[in-house]
MOPAC internal coordinates of N, CA, C and O (Angstrom, degrees):
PM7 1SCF
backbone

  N    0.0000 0     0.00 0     0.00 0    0    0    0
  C    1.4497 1     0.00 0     0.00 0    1    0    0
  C    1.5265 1   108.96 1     0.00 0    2    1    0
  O    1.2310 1   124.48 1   -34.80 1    3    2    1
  N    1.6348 1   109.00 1   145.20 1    3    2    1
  C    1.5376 1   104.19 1  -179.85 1    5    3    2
  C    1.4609 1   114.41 1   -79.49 1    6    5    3
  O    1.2310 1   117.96 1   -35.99 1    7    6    5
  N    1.3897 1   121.48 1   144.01 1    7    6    5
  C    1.4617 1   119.65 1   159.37 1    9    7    6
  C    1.4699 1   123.15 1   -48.52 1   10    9    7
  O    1.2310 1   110.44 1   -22.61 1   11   10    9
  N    0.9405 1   135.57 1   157.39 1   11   10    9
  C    1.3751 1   135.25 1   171.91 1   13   11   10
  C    1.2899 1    96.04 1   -83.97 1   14   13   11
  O    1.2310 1   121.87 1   -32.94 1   15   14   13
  N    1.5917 1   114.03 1   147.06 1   15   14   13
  C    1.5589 1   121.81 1   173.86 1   17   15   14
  C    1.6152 1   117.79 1  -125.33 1   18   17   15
  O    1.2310 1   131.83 1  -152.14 1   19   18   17
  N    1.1608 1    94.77 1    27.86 1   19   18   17
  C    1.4397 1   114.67 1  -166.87 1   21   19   18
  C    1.7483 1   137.21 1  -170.25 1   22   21   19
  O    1.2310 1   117.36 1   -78.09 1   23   22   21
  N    1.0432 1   122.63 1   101.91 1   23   22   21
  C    2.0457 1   102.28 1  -162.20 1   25   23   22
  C    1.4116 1   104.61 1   -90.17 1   26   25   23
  O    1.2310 1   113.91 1   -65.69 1   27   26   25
  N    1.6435 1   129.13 1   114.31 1   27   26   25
  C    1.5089 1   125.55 1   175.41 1   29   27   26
  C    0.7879 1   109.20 1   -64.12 1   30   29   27
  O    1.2310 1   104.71 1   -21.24 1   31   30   29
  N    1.3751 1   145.87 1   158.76 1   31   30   29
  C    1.2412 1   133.27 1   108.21 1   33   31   30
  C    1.8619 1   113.02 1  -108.58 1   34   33   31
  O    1.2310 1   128.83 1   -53.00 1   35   34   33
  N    1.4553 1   100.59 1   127.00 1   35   34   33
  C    1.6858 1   123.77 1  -170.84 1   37   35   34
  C    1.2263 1   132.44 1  -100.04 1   38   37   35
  O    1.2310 1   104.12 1   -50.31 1   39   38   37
  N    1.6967 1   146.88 1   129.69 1   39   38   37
  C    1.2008 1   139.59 1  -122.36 1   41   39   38
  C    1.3932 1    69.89 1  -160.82 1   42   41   39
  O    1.2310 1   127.33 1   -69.15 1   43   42   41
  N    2.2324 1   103.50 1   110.85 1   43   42   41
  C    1.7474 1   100.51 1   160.45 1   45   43   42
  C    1.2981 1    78.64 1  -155.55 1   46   45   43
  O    1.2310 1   131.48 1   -22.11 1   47   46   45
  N    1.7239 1    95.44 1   157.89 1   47   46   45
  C    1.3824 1   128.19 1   177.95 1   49   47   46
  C    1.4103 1   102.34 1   -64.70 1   50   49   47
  O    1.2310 1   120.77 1   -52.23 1   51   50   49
  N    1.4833 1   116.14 1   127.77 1   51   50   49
  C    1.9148 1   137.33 1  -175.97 1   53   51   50
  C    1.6046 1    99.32 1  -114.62 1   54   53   51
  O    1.2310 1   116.81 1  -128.72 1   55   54   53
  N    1.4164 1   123.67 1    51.28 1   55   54   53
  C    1.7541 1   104.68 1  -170.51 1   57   55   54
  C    1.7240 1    99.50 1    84.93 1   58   57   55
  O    1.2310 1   130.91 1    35.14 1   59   58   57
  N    1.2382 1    96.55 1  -144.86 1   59   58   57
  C    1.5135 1   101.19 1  -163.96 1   61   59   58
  C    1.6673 1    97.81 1  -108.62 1   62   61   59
  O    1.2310 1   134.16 1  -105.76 1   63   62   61
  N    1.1490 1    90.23 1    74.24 1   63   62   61
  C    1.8158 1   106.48 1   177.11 1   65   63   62
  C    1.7323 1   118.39 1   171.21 1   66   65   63
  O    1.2310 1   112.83 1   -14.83 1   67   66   65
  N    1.0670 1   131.15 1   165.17 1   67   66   65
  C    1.4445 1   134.60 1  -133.43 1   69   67   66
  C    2.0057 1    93.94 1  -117.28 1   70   69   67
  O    1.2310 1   104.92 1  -101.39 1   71   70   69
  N    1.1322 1   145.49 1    78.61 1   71   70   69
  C    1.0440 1   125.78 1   168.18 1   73   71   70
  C    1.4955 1   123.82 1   -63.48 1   74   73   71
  O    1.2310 1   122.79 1   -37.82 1   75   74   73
  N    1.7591 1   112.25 1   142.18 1   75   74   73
  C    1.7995 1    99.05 1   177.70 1   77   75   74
  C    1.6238 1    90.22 1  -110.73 1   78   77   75
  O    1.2310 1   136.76 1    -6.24 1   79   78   77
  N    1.5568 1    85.15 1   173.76 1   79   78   77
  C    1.6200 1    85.33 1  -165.92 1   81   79   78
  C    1.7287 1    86.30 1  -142.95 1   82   81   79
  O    1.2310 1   113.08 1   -35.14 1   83   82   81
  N    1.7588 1   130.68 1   144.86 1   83   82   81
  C    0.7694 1   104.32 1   140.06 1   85   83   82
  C    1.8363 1   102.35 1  -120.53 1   86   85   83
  O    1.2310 1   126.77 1   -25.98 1   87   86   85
  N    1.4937 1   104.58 1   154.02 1   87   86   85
  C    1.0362 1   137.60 1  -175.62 1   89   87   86
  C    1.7675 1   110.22 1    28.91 1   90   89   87
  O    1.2310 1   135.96 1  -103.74 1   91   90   89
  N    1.5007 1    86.71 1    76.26 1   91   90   89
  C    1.3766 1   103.64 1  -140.69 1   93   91   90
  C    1.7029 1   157.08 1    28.37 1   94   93   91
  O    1.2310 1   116.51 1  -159.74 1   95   94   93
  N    1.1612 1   124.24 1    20.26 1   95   94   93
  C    1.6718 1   152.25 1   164.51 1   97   95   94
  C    1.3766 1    91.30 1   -70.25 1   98   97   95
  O    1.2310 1   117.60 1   -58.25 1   99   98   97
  N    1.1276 1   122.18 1   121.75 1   99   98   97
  C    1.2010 1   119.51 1   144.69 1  101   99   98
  C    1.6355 1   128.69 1   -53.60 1  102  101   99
  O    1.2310 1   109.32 1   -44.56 1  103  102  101
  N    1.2652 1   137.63 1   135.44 1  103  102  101
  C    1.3944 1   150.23 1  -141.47 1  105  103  102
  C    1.7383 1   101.12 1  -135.72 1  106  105  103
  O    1.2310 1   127.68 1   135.15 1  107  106  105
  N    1.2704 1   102.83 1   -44.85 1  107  106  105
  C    1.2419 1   106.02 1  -164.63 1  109  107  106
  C    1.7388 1   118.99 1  -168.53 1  110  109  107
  O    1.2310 1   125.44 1    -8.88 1  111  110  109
  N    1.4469 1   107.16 1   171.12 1  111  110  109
  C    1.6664 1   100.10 1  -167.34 1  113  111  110
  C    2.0508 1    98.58 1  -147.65 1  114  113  111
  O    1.2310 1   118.16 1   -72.74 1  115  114  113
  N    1.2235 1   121.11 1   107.26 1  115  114  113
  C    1.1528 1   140.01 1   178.27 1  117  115  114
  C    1.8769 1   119.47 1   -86.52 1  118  117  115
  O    1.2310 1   112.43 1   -71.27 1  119  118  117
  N    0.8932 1   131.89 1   108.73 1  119  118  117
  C    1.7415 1   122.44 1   160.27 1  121  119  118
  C    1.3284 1   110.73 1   -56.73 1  122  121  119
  O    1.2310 1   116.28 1   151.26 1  123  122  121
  N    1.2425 1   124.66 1   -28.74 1  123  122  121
  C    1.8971 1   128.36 1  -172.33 1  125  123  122
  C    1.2645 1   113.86 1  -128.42 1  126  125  123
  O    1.2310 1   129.22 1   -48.90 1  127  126  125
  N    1.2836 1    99.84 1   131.10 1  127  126  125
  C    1.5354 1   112.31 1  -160.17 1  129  127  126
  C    1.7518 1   109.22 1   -69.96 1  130  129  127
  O    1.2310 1   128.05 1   153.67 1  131  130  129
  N    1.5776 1   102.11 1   -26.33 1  131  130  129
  C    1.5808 1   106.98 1   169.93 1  133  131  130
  C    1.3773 1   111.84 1   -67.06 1  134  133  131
  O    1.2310 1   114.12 1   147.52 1  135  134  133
  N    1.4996 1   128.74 1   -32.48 1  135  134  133
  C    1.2153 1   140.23 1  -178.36 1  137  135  134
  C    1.8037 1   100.68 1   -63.94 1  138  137  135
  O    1.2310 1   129.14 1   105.56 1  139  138  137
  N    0.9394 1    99.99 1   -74.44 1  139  138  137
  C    1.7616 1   120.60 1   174.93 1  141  139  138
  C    1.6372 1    95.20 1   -30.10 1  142  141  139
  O    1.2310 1   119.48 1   118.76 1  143  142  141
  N    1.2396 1   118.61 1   -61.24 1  143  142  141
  C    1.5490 1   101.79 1  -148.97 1  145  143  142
  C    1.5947 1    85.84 1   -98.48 1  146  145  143
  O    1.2310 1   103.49 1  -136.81 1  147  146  145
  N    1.2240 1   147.97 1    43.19 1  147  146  145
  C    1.6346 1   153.96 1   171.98 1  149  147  146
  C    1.3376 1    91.92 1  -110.34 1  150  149  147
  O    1.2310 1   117.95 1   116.30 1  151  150  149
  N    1.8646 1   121.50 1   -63.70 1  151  150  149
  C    1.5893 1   127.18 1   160.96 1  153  151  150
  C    1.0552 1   109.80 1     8.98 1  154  153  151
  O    1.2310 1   136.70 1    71.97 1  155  154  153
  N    1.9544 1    85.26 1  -108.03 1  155  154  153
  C    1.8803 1   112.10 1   160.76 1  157  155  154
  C    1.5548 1   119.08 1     2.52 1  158  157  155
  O    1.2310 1   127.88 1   100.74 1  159  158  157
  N    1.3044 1   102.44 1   -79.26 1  159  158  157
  C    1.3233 1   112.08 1  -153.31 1  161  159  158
  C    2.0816 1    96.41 1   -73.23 1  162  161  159
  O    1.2310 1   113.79 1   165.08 1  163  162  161
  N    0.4595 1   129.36 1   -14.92 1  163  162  161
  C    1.4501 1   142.43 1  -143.99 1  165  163  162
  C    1.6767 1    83.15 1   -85.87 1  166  165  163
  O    1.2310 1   132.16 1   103.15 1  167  166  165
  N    1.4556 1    94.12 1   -76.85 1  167  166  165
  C    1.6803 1   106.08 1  -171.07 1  169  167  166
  C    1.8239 1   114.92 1   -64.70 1  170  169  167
  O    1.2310 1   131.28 1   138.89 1  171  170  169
  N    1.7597 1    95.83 1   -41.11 1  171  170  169
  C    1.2493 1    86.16 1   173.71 1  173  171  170
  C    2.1123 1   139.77 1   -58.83 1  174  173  171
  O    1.2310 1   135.06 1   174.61 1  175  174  173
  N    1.4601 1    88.47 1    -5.39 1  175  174  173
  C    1.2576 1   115.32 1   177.53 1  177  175  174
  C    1.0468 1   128.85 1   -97.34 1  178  177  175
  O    1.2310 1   113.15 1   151.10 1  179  178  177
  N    1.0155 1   130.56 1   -28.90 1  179  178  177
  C    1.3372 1   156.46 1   131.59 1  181  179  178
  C    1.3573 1   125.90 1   -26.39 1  182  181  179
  O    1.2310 1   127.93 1   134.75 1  183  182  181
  N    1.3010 1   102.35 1   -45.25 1  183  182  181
  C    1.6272 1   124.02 1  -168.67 1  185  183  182
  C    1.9752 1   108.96 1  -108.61 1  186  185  183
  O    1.2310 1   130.15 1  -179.67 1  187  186  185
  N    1.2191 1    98.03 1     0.33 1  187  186  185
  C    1.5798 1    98.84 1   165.35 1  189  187  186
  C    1.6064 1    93.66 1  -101.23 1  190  189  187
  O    1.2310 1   102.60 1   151.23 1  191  190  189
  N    1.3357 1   149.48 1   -28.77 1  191  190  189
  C    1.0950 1   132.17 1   167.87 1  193  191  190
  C    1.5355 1   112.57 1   -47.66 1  194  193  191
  O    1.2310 1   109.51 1   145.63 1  195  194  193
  N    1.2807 1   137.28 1   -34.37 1  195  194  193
  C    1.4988 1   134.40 1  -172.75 1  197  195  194
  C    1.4559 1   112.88 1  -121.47 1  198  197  195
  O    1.2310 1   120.81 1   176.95 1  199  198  197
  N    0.8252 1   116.05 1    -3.05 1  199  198  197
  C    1.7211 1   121.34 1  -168.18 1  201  199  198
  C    1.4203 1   104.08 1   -82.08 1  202  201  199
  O    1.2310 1    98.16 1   -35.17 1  203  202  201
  N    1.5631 1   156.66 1   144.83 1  203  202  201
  C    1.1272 1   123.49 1   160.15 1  205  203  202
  C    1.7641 1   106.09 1   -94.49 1  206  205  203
  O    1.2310 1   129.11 1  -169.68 1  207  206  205
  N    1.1230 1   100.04 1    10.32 1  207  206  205
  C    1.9023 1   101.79 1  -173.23 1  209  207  206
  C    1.5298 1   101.16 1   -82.31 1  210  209  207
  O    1.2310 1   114.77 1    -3.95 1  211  210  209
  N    1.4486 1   127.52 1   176.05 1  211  210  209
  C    1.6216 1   128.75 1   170.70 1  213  211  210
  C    1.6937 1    91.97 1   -73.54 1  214  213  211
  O    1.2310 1   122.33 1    -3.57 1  215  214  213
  N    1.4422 1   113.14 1   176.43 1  215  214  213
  C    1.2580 1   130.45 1  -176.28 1  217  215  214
  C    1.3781 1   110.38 1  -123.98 1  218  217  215
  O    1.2310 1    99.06 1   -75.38 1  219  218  217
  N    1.4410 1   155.27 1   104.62 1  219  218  217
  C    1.1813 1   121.18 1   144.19 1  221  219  218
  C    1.2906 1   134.93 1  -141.22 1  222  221  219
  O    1.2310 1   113.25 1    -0.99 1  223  222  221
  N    1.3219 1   130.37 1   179.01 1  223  222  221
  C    1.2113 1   132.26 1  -148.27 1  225  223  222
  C    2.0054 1   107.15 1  -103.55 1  226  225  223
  O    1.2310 1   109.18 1   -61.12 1  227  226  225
  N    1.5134 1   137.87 1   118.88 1  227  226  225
  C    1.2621 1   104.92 1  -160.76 1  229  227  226
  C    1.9448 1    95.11 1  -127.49 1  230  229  227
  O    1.2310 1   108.53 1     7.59 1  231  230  229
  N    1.1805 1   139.05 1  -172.41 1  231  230  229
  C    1.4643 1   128.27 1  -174.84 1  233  231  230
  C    1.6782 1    95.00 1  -157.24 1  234  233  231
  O    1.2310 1   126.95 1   -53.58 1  235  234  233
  N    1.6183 1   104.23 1   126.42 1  235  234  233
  C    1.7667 1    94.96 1   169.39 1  237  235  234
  C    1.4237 1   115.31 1   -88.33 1  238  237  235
  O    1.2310 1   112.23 1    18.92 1  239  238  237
  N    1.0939 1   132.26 1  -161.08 1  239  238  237
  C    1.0808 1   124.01 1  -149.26 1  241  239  238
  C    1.6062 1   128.01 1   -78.04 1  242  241  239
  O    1.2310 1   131.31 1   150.60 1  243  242  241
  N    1.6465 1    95.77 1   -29.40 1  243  242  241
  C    1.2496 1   107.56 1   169.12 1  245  243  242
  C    1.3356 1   130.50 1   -47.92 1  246  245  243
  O    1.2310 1   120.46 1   138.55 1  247  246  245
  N    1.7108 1   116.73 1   -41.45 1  247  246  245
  C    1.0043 1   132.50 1  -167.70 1  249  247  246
  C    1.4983 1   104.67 1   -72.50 1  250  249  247
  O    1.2310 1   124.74 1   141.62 1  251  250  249
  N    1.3347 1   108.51 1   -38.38 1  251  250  249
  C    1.7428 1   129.06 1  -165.20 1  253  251  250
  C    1.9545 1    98.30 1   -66.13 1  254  253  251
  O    1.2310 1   118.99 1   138.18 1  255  254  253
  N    1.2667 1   119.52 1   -41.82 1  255  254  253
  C    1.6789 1   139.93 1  -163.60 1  257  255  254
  C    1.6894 1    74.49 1   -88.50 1  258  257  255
  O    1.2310 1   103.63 1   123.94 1  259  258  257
  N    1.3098 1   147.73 1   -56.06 1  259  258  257
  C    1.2703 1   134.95 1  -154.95 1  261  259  258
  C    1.6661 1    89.02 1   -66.99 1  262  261  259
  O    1.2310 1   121.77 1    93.05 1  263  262  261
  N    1.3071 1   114.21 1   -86.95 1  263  262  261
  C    1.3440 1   114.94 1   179.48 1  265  263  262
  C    1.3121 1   136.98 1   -13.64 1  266  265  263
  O    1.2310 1   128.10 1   140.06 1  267  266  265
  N    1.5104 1   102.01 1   -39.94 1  267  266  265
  C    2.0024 1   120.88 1  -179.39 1  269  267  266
  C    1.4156 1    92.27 1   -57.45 1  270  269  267
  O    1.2310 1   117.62 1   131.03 1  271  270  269
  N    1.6715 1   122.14 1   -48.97 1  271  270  269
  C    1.6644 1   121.60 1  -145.16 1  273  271  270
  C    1.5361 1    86.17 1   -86.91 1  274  273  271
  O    1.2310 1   111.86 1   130.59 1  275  274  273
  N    1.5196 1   132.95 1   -49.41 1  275  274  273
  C    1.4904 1   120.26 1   175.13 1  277  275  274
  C    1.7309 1   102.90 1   -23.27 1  278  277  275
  O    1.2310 1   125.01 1   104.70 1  279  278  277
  N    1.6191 1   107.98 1   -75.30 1  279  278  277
  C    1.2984 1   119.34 1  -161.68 1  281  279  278
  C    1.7715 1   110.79 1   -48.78 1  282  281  279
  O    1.2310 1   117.77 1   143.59 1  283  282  281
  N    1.1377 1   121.85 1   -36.41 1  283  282  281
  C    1.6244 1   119.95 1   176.63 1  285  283  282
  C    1.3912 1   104.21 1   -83.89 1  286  285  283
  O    1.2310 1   115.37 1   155.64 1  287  286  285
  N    1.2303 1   126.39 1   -24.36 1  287  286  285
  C    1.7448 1   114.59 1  -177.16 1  289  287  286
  C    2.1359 1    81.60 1   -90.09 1  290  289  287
  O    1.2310 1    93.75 1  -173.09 1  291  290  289
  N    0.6514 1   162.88 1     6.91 1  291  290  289
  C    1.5727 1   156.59 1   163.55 1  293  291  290
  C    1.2245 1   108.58 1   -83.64 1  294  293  291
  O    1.2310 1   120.10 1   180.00 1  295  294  293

């Protein structure tokens, strides 16, 4: 089996709510996508302090189209 060379943690639309995932397991379940990706970042930060693998944080598309409309309503 391969080593992992990398630890995800993943941000996709579950219905009308934000599932996190790490390295695909679900971890956690958000209504707000700002909430959801605070999660993410929370643990993923956390977990580059002890991990010796890289860490990172990734968003499918939904989240990415949520974000665009933040940036034009800003």
């Amino acid at each position: 089996m391969n080593e992992p060379t990398c630890i995800d943690y993943h941000i996709a639309s579950v219905g009308n709510a934000w599932g996190i995932f790490r390295d695909g397991t679900q971890i956690g379940v958000r209504e707000d996508a700002a909430d959801a990706i605070a999660f993410a970042n929370f643990f993923a930060d956390r977990e580059t302090l002890i991990a010796p693998l890289p860490v990172r944080v990734t968003a499918d598309v939904f989240l990415h189209r949520a974000m665009r409309e933040w940036r034009v309503a800003a």
